[in-house]
C-alpha positions, -999 to +999 in steps of 0.1 A: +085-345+820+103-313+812+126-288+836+100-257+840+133-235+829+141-256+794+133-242+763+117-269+737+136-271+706+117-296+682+141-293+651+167-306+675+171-341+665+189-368+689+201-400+674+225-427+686+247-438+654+261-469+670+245-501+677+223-505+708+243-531+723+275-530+749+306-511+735+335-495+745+322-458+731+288-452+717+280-419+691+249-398+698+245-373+672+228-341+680+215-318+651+199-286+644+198-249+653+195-255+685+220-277+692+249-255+708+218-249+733+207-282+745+247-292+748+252-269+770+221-275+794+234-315+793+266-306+797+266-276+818+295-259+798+279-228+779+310-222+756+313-241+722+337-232+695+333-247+662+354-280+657+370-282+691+364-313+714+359-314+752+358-338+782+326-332+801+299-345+826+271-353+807+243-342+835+257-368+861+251-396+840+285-402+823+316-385+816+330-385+780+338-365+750+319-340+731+322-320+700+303-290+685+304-281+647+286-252+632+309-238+600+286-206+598+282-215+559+248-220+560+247-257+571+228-269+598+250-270+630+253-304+648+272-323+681+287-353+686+283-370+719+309-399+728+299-416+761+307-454+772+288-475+752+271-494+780+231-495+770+219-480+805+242-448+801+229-448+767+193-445+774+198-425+805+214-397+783+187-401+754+161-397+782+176-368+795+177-351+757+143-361+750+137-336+788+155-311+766+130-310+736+151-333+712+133-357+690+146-388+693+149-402+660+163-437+644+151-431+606+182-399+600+191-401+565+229-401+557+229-368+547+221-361+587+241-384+593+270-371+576+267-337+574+305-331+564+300-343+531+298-322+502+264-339+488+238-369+489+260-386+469+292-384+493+271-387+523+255-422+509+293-433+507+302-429+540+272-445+547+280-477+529+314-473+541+306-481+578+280-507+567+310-527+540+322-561+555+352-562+526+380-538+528+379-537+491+352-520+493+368-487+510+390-479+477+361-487+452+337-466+471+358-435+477+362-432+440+323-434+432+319-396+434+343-391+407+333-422+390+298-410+386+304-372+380+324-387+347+299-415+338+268-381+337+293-371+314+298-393+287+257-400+284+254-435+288+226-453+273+203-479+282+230-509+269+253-494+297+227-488+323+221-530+323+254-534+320+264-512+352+228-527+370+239-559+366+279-555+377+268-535+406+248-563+418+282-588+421+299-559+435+272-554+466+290-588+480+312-564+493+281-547+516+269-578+522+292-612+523+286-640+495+276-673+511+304-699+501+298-737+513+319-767+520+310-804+515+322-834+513+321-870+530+332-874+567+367-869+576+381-852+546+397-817+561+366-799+559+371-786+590+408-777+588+404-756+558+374-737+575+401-729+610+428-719+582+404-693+567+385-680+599+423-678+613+407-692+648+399-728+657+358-726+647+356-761+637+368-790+660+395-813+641+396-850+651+402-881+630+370-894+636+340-896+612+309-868+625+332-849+647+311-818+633+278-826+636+269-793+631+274-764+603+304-742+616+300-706+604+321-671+605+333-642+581+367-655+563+386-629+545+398-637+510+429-619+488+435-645+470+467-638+449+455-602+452+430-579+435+453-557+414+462-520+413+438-492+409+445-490+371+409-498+358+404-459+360+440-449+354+447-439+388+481-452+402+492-474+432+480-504+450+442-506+470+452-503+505+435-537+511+424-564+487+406-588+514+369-598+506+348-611+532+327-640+524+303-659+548+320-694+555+302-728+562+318-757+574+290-786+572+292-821+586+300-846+569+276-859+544+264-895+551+242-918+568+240-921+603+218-928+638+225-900+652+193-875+652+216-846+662+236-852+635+212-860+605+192-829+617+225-807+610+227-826+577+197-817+571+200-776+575+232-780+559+216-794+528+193-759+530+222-738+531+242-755+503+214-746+480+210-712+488+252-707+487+268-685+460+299-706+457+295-745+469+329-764+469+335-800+471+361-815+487+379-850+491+406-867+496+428-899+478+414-922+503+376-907+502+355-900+472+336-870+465+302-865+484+272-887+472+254-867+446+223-877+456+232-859+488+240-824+475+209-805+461+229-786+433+262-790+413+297-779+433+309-750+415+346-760+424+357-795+433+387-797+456+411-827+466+426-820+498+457-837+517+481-838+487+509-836+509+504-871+525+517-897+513+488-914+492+482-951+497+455-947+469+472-925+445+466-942+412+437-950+419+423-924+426+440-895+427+435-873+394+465-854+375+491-834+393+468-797+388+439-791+378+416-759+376+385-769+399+357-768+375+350-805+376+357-837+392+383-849+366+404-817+374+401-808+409+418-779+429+451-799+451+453-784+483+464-791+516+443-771+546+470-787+566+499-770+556+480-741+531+498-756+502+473-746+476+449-725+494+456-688+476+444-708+444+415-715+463+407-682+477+414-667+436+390-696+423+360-686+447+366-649+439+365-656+403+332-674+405+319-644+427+335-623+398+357-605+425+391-611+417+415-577+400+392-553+413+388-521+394+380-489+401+346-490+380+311-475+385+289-489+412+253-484+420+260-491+457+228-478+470+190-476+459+189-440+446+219-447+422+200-484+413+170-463+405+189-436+384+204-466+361+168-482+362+150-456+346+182-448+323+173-486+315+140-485+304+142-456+283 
């Protein structure tokens, strides 16, 4: 149902660029030629200069901020809309553009969506920039346009294109977090590493054997000893941040027990340690490592924990003074206690994600650039 005195404008396209959940501010975009027009019938302010933002009434709905752009350059003009993010004020004031003659659309491309950017290219980075878990990722993605425009340059060949394919694939962990698993036997610090990382207390800590009887997840951010300096390009000065989120999974304790609650968790914890990128095994001098029978794959770091109390055990069991983590003889020595150890950690699992000293390299970050080194591939 339409106002008798609206004009329908079907190239005006409406779409909300922030999640459809609760939020402090939500982001409707408005584009098209006719978007200076429907603005002003929502908002009832019929002056919009180019770039300048106002605090209006958006039809009796909801106040909040808009913006009008149109550069006169040729380029499609567009709006921002900035009302609370509460859904019902949300689909009030889509409703009430749809009366207007907007499409309402969810499929915008990120050249819509970004319309500031100089090309596909650019507007595919911002794209991925909003959608990056890692901080790293901001650095390495800002340089891709310039990156690129040298890389058509030289002429790469088909040895390069596999080469870039199959890098860019490791580097997409920073889109989308690597999965990296803890097990071990009961009681072992499991959880108090998994608190230290999340910086929040995830996992309950108690001396007791099946305290977690369930797999504790969250995003932990990794730096490690830190990623390095932008000089993989020859550019100068630090990344502004070298953290790299990874998925985090604290499982319960690996052993037998009555409990069904508990053996069930086991259970889906035994799925998830199979599908993990990095799987780390932990102990301590008074606990051996998890039963092998019990893991469904090989620990790709193994990981004595509590080396800073005393050891009743200690020559025993305990193994040499360092070690590098790649097998049992020579684990990792932390302490999730006191975080003695941890940074080694964080630059081992990094290394096997091959995410430690970050450089500013080429990076197929979406699927047009995937295909472009695809077909380079083949020929």
């Amino acid at each position: 149902m339409t106002d008798s005195t609206i004009q329908l404008d079907a190239d005006v396209v409406a779409c909300l660029m922030t999640a459809p959940t609760s939020g402090a501010v939500a982001i409707i975009q408005l584009r098209g030629h006719g978007s200076r027009r429907v603005l002003g019938q929502l908002t009832g302010v019929a002056e919009w200069e180019h770039g300048r933002m106002k605090l209006v009434d958006f039809s009796g709905i909801d106040q909040g901020l808009a913006v009008y752009m149109d550069s006169g350059d040729g380029c499609v003009p567009w709006a921002q809309l900035f009302p609370h993010g509460g859904p019902r004020v949300v689909r009030k004031i889509l409703d009430r553009l749809m009366q207007l003659g907007c499409a309402l659309r969810s499929d915008v491309s990120a050249v819509e969506t970004y319309p500031e950017a100089w090309n596909e290219l650019e507007a595919s980075m911002l794209a991925t920039m909003a959608q990056a878990a890692s901080p790293a990722a901001i650095d390495l993605l800002l340089a891709q346009p310039d990156l690129w425009r040298a890389l058509d340059t030289s002429q790469p060949d088909a040895a390069d294109a596999r080469r870039l394919l199959s890098r860019s694939a490791e580097l997409q962990h920073l889109i989308t977090p690597a999965t990296v698993v803890v097990a071990g036997r009961p009681n072992v610090g499991k959880s108090t590493l998994t608190n230290r990382l999340l910086g929040r207390a995830a996992s309950i800590v108690a001396d007791l054997p099946g305290t977690t009887r369930d797999w504790v997840s969250g995003l932990a951010e990794i730096s490690g000893s830190g990623n390095g300096s932008n000089g993989g390009s020859g550019g100068a000065g630090e990344w502004s941040s070298t953290a790299i989120a990874v998925c985090w999974l604290d499982t319960p304790g690996l052993r037998s027990s009555d409990d069904a609650i508990e053996q069930q968790a086991i259970v889906l914890a035994r799925g998830a340690i199979a599908e993990a990128h990095v799987v780390i095994a932990m102990r301590d001098a008074a606990t051996d490592w998890p039963d092998p029978e019990a893991l469904p794959r090989e620990p790709d770091l193994w990981v004595m924990n509590k080396v800073d109390v005393a050891e009743d055990h200690a020559a025993s069991h305990a193994p040499s003074a360092s070690g590098t983590g790649h097998d049992a003889e020579h684990p990792l020595r932390i302490s999730a206690r006191t975080g003695h150890g941890v940074t080694a950690l964080e630059d081992a699992v990094l290394e096997k994600l091959h995410l430690r000293n970050l450089t500013l390299e080429v990076w197929a970050f979406d699927a047009a650039l995937r295909q472009r080194l695809e077909k380079l591939a083949r020929s």
